[in-house]
py3Dmol code that shows the C-alpha trace and the ligand (Angstrom):
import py3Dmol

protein = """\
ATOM      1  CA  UNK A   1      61.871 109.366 156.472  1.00  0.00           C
ATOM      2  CA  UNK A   2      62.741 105.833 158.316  1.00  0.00           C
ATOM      3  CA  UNK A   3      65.703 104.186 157.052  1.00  0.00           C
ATOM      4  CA  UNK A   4      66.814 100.283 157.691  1.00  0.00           C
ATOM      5  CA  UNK A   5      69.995 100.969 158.801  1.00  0.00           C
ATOM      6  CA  UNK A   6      72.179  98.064 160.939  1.00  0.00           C
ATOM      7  CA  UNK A   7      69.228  96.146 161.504  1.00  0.00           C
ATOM      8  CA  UNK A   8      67.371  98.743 162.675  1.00  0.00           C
ATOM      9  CA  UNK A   9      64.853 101.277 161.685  1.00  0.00           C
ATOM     10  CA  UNK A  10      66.331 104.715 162.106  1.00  0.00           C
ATOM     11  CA  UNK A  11      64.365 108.192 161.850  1.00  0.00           C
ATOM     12  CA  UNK A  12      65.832 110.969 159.497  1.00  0.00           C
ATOM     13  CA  UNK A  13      64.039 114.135 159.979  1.00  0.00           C
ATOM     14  CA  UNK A  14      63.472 116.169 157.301  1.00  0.00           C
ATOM     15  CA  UNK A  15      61.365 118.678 156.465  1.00  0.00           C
ATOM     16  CA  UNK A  16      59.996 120.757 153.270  1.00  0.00           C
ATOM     17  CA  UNK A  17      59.234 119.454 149.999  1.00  0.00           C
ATOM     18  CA  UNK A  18      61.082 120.388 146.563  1.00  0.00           C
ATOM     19  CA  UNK A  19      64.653 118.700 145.190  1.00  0.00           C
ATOM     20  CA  UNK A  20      66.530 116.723 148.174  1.00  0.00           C
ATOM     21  CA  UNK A  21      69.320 117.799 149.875  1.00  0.00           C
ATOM     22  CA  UNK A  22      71.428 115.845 153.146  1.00  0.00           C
ATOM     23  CA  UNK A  23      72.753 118.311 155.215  1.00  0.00           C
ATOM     24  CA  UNK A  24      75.771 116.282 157.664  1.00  0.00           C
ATOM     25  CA  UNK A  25      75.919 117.387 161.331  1.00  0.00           C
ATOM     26  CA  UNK A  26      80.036 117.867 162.857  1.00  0.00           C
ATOM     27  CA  UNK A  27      81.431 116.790 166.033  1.00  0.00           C
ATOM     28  CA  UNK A  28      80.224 116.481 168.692  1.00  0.00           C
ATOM     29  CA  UNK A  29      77.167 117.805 167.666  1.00  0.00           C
ATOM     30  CA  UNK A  30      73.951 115.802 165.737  1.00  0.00           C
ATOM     31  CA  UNK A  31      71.355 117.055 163.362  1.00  0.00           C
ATOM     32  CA  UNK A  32      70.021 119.755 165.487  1.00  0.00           C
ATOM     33  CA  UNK A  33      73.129 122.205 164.653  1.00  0.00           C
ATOM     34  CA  UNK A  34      71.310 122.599 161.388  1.00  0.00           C
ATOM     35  CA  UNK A  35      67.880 123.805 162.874  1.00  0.00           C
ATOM     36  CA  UNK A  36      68.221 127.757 161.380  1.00  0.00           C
ATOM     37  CA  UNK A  37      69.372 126.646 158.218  1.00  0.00           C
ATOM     38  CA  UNK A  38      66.946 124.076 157.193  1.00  0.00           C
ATOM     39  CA  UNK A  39      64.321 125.812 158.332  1.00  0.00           C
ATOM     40  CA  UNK A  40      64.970 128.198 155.702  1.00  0.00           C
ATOM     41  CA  UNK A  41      65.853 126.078 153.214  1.00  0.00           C
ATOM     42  CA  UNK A  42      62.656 124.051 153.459  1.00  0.00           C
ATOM     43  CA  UNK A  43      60.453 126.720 151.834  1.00  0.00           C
ATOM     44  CA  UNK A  44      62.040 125.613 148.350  1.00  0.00           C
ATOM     45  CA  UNK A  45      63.819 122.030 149.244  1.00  0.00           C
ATOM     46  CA  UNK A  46      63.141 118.281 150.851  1.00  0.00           C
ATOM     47  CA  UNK A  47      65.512 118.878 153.545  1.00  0.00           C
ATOM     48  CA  UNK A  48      67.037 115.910 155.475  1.00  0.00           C
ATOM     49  CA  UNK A  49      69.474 116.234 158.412  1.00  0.00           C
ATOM     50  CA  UNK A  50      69.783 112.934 160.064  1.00  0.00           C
ATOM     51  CA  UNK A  51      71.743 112.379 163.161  1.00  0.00           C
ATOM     52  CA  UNK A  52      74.724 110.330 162.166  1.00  0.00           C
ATOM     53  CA  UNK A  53      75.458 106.762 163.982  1.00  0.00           C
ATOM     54  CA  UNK A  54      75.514 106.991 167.485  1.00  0.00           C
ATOM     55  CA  UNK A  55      73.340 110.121 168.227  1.00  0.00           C
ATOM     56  CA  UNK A  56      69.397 109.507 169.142  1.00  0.00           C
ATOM     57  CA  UNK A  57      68.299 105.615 167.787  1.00  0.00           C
ATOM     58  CA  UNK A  58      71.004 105.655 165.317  1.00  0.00           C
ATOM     59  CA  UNK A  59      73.188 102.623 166.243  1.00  0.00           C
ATOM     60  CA  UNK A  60      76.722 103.123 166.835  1.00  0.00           C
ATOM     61  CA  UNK A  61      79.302 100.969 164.813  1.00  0.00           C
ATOM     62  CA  UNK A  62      81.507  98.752 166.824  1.00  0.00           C
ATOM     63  CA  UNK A  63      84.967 101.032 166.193  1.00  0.00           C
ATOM     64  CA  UNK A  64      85.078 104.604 164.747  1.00  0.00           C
ATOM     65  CA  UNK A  65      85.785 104.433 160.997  1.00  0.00           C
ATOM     66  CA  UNK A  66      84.858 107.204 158.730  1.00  0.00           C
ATOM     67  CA  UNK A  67      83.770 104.795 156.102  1.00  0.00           C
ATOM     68  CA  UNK A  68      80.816 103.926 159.021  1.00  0.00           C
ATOM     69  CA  UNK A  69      79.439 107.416 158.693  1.00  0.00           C
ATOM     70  CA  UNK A  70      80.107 107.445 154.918  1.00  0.00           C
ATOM     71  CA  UNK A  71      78.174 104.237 154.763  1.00  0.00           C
ATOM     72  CA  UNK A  72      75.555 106.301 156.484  1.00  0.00           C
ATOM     73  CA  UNK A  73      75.550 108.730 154.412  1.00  0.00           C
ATOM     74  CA  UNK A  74      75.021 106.598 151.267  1.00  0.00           C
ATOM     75  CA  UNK A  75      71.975 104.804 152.757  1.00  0.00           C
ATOM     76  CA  UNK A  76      70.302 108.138 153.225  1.00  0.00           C
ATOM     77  CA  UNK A  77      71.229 109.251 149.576  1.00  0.00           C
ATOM     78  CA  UNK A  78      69.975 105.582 148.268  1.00  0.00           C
ATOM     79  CA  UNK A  79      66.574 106.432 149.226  1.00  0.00           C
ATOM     80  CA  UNK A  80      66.145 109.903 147.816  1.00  0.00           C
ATOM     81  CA  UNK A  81      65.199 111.074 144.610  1.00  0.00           C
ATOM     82  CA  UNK A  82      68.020 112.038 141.964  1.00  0.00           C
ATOM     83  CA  UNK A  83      69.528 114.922 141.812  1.00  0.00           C
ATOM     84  CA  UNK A  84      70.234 115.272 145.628  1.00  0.00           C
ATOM     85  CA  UNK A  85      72.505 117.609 147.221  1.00  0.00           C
ATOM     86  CA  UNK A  86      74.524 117.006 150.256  1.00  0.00           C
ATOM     87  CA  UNK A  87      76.392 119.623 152.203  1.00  0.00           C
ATOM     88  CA  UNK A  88      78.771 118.252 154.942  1.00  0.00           C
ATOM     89  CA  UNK A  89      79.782 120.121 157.561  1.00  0.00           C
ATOM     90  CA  UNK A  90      83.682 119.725 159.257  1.00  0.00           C
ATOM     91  CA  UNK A  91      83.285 116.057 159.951  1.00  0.00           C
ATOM     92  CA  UNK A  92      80.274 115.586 157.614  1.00  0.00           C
ATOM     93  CA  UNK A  93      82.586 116.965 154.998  1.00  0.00           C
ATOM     94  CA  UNK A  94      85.310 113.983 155.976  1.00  0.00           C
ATOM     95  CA  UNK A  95      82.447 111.463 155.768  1.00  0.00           C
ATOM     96  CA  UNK A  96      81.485 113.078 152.125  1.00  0.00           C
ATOM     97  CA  UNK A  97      85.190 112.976 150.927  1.00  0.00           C
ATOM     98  CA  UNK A  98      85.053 109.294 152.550  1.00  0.00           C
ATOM     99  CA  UNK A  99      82.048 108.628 150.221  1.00  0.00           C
ATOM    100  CA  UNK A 100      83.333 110.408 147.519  1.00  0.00           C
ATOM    101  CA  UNK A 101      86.427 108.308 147.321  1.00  0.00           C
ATOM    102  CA  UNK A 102      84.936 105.226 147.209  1.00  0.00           C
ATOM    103  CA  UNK A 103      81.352 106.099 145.120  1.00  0.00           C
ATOM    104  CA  UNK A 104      82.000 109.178 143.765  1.00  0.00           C
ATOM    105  CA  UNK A 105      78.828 108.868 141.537  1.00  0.00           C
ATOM    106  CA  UNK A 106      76.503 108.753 145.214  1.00  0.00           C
ATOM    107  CA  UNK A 107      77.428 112.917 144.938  1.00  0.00           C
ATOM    108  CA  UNK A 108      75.912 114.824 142.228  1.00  0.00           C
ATOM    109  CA  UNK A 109      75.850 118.462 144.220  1.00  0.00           C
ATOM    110  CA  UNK A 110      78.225 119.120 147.114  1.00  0.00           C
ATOM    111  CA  UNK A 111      78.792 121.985 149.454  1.00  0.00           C
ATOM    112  CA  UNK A 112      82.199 121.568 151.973  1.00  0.00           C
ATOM    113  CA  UNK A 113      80.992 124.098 154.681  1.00  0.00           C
ATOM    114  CA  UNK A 114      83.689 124.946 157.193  1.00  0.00           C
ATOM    115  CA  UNK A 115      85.829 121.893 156.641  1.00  0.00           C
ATOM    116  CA  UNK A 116      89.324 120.577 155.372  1.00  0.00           C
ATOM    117  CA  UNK A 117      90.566 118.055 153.048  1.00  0.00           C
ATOM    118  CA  UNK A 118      94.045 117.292 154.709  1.00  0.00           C
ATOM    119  CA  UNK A 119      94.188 114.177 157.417  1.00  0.00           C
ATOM    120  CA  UNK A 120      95.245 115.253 160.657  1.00  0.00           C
ATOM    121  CA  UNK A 121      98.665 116.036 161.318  1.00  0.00           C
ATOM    122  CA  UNK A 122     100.642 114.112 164.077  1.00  0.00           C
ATOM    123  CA  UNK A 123      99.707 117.260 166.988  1.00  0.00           C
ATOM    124  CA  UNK A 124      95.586 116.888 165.760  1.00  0.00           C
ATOM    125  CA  UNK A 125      96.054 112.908 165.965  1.00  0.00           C
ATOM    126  CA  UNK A 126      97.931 113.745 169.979  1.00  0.00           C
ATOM    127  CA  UNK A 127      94.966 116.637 170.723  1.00  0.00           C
ATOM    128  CA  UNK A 128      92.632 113.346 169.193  1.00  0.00           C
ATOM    129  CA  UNK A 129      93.790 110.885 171.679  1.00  0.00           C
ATOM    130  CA  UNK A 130      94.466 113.722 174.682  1.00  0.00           C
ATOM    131  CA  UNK A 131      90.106 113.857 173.748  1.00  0.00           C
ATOM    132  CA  UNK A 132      89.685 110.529 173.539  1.00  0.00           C
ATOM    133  CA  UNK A 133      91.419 110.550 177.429  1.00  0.00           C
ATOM    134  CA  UNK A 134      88.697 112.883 178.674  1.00  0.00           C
ATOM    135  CA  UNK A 135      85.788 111.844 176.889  1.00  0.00           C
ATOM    136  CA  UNK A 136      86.244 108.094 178.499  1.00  0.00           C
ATOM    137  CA  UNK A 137      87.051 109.337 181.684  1.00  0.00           C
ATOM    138  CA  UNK A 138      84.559 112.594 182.250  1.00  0.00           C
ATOM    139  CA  UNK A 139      82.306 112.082 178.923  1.00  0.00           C
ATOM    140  CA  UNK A 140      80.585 114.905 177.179  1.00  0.00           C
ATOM    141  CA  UNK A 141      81.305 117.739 180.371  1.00  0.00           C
ATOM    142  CA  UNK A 142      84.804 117.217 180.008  1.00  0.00           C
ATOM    143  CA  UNK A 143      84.487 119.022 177.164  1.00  0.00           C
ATOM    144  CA  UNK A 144      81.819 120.855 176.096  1.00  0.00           C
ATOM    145  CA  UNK A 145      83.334 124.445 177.218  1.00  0.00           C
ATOM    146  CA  UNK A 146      86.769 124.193 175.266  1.00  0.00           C
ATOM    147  CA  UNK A 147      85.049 123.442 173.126  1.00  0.00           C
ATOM    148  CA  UNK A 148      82.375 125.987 172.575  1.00  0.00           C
ATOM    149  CA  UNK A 149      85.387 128.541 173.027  1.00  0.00           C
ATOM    150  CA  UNK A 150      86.269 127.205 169.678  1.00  0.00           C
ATOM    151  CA  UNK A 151      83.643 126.754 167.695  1.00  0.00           C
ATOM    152  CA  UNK A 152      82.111 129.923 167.854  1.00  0.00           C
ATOM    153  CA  UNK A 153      83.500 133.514 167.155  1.00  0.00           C
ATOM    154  CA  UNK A 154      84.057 136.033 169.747  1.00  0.00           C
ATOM    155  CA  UNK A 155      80.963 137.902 169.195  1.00  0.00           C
ATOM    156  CA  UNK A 156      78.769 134.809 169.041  1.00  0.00           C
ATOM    157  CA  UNK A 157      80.100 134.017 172.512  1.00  0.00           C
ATOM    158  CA  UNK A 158      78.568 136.901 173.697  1.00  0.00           C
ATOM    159  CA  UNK A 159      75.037 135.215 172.546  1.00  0.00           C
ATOM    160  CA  UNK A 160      73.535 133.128 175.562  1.00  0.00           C
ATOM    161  CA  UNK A 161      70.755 131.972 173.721  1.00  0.00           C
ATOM    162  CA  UNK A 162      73.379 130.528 171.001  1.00  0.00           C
ATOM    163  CA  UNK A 163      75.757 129.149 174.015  1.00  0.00           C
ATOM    164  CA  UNK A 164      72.846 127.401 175.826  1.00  0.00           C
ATOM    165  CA  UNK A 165      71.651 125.553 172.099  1.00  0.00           C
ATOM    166  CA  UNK A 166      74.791 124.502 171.631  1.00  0.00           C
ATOM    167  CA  UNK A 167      75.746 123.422 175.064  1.00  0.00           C
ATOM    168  CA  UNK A 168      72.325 120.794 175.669  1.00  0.00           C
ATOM    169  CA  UNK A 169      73.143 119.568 171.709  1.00  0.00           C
ATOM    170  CA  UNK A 170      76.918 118.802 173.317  1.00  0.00           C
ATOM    171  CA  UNK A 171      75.979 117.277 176.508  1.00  0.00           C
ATOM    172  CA  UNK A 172      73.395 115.031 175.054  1.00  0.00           C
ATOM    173  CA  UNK A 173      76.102 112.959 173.141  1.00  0.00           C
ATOM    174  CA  UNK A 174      77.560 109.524 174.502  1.00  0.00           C
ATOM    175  CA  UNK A 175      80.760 109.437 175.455  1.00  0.00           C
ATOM    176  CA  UNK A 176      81.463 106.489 173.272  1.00  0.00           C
ATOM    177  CA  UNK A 177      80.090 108.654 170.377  1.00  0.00           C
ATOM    178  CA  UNK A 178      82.444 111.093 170.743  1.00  0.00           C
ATOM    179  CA  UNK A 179      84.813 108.355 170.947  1.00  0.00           C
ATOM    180  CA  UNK A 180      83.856 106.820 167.784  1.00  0.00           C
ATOM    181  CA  UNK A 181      83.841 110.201 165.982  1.00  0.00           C
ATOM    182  CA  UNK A 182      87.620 111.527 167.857  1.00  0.00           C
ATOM    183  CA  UNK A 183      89.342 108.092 166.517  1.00  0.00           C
ATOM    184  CA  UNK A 184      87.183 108.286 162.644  1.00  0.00           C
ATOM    185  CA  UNK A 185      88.792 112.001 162.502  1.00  0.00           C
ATOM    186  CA  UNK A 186      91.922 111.071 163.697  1.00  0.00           C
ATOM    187  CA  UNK A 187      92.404 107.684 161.172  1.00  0.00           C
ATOM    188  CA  UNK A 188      90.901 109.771 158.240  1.00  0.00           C
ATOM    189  CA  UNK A 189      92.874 109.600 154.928  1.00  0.00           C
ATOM    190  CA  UNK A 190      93.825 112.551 153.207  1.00  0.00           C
ATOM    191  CA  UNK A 191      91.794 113.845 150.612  1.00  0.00           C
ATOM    192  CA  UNK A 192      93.652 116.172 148.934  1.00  0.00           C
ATOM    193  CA  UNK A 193      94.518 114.845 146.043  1.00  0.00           C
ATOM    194  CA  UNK A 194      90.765 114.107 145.049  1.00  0.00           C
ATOM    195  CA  UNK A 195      89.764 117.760 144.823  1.00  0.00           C
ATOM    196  CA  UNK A 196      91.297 118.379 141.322  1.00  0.00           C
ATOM    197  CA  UNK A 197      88.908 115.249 139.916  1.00  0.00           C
ATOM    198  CA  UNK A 198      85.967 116.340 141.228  1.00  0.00           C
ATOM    199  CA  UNK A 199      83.679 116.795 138.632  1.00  0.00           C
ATOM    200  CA  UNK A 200      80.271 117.978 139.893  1.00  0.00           C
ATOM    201  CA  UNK A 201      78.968 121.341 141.317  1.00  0.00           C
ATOM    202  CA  UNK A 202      80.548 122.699 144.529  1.00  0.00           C
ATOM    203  CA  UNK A 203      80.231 125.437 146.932  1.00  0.00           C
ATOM    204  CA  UNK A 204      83.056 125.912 149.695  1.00  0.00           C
ATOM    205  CA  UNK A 205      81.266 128.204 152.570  1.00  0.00           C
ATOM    206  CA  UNK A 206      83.570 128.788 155.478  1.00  0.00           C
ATOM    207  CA  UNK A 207      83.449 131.833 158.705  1.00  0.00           C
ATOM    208  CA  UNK A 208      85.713 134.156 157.940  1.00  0.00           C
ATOM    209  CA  UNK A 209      86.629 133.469 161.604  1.00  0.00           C
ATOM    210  CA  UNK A 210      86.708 129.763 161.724  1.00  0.00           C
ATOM    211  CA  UNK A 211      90.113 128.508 164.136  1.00  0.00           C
ATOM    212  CA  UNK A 212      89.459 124.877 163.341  1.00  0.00           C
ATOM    213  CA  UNK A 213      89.121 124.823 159.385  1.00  0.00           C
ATOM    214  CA  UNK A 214      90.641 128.013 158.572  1.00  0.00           C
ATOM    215  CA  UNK A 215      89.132 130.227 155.908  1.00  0.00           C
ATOM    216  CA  UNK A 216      92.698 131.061 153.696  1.00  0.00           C
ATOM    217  CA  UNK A 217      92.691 126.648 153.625  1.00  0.00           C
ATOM    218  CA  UNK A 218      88.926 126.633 152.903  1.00  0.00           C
ATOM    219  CA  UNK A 219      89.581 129.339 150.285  1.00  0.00           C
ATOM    220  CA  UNK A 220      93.237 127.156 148.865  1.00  0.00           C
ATOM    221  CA  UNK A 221      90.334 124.159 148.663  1.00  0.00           C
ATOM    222  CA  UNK A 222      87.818 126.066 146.790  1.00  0.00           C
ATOM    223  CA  UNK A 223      90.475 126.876 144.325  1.00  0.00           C
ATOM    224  CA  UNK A 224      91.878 123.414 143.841  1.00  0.00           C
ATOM    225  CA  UNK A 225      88.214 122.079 142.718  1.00  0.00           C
ATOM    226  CA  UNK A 226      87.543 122.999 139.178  1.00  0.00           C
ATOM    227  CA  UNK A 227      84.450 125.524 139.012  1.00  0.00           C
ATOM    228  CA  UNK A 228      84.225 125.583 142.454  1.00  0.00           C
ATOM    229  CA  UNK A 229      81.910 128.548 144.353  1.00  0.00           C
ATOM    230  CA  UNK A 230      83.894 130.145 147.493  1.00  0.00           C
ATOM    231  CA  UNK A 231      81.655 131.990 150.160  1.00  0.00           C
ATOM    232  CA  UNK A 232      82.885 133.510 153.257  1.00  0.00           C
ATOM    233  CA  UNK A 233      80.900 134.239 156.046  1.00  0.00           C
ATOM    234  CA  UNK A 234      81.564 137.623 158.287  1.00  0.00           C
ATOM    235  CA  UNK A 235      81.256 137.418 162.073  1.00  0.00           C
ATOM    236  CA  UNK A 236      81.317 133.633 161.789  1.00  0.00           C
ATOM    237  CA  UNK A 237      83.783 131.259 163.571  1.00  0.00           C
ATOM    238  CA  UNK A 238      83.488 127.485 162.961  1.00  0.00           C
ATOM    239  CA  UNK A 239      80.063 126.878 163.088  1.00  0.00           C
ATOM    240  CA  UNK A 240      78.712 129.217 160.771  1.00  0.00           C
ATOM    241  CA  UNK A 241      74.852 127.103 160.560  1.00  0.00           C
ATOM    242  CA  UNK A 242      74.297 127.747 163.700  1.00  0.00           C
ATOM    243  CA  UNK A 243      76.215 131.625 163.998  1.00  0.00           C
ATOM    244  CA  UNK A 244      74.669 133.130 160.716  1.00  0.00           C
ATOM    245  CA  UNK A 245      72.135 130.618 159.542  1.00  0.00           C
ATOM    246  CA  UNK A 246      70.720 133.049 157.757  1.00  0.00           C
ATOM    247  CA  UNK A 247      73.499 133.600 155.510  1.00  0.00           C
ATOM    248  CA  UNK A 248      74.097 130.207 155.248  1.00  0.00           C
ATOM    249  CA  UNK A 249      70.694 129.402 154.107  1.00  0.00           C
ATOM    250  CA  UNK A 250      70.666 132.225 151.379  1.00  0.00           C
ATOM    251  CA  UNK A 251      74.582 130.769 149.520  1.00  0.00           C
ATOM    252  CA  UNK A 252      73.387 127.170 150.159  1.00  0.00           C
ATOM    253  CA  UNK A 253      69.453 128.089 148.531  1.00  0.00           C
ATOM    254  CA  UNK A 254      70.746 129.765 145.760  1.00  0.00           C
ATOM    255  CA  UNK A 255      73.559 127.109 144.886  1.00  0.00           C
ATOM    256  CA  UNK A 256      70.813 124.332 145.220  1.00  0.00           C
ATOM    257  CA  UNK A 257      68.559 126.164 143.673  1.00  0.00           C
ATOM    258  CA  UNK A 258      70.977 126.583 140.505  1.00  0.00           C
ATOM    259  CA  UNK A 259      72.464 123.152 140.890  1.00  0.00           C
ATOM    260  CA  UNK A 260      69.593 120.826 141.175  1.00  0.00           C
ATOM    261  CA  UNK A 261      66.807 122.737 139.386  1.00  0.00           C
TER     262      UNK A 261
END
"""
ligand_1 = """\
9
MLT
C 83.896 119.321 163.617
O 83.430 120.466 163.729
O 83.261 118.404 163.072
C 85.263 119.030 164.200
O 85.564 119.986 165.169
C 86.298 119.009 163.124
C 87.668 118.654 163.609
O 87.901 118.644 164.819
O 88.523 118.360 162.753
"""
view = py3Dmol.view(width=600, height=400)
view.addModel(protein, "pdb")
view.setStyle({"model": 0}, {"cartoon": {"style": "trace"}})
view.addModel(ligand_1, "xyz")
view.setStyle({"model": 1}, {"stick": {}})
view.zoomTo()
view.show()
């Protein structure tokens, strides 16, 4: 699909054909990190994971806002067929609580996969600006190997193929992408407070080893949204889509399949 988006026409891959759903890439990653997942998904779905601004031909907004990649977000959803789903993941989930505040009717099926609803505390907004330091002076090397360390589980360390994916999707980001997506994270609002009024179907999916969104807060999430599904993932760290895509594929299919059918 193209999409007019800042003036611009902007590719959203996607691929499959059956109800919609908008899966949302983390940092400092893009669309890619969802390869595994929609591959599988596509055999039932219309399966979208666009790179969010910044990343490939997407434009990147003048200052790093969440409400930019929320914006985003909407645009995509705009063009799609009702009922879509949209699964965020980690920052994707931000930019869907972003969009949620402010249109919660753009959201009629929503899966929070590895990600948090509290803002960052004042040591995440330091470690944001310490990142912001290194990205502007060493860009996307400085780093792409702390950073690996923890997004993936111990055992998925051990996988080179996994490492070397991950590592050319990190180095191929700008530096003043990561920028834009270090200070959006770090100026988020809290969105706490919106997951007792959320009133559509969710899933909460987090690895069971995940060090940046922890699975006991993913699970406290799940519980605070009425109905919600909670799904951990075994011998996952953060980035279960890209460690267990498999698994992934199979809680996501079958909530989409029950949710949008
Ligand atoms: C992400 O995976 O999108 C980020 O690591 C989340 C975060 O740093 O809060």
């Amino acid at each position: 699909m193209r999409l007019d988006w800042m003036g611009q026409s902007v590719q959203v891959r996607e691929l499959g054909q059956g109800p919609s759903v908008v899966l949302v890439h983390g940092y400092p990653l893009d669309g890619a990190m969802w390869s595994g997942v929609a591959r599988a998904l596509s055999v039932r779905f219309r399966v979208l994971k666009p790179d969010l601004p910044g990343r490939g031909e997407n434009p990147i907004p003048g200052d790093g806002r969440m409400d930019h990649y929320a914006d985003f977000i909407e645009a995509v959803l705009s063009e799609l067929p009702e009922p879509a789903g949209l699964a965020g993941f980690s920052m994707g989930g931000y930019a869907a609580f972003a969009l949620l505040k402010r249109a919660p009717g753009k959201v009629g099926t929503l899966a929070l996969v590895d990600t948090r609803a509290a803002a960052d505390d004042e040591a995440g907004k330091a470690a944001r600006a310490a990142a912001i330091d290194s990205v502007r002076s060493g860009g996307a090397p400085a780093i792409v190997e702390p950073m690996i360390r923890k997004l993936l589980a111990p055992a998925s360390l051990q996988n080179a193929g996994l490492v070397e994916r991950l590592r050319r999707i990190i180095l191929r980001q700008k530096p003043e992408t990561l920028e834009s997506d270090l200070a959006a994270m770090r100026d988020r609002s809290d969105s706490s407070e919106l997951l007792g009024r959320l009133q559509i179907p969710t899933i909460v999916l987090v690895g069971e080893e995940d060090v940046i969104t922890p699975a006991a807060e993913a699970r406290a999430m799940a519980g605070a949204i009425q109905g919600a599904r909670f799904v951990s993932i075994p011998g996952a760290g953060h980035l279960t889509p890209m460690e267990r895509p498999g698994a992934v594929a199979s809680a996501l299919g079958d909530f989409f399949g029950s949710a949008l059918s």
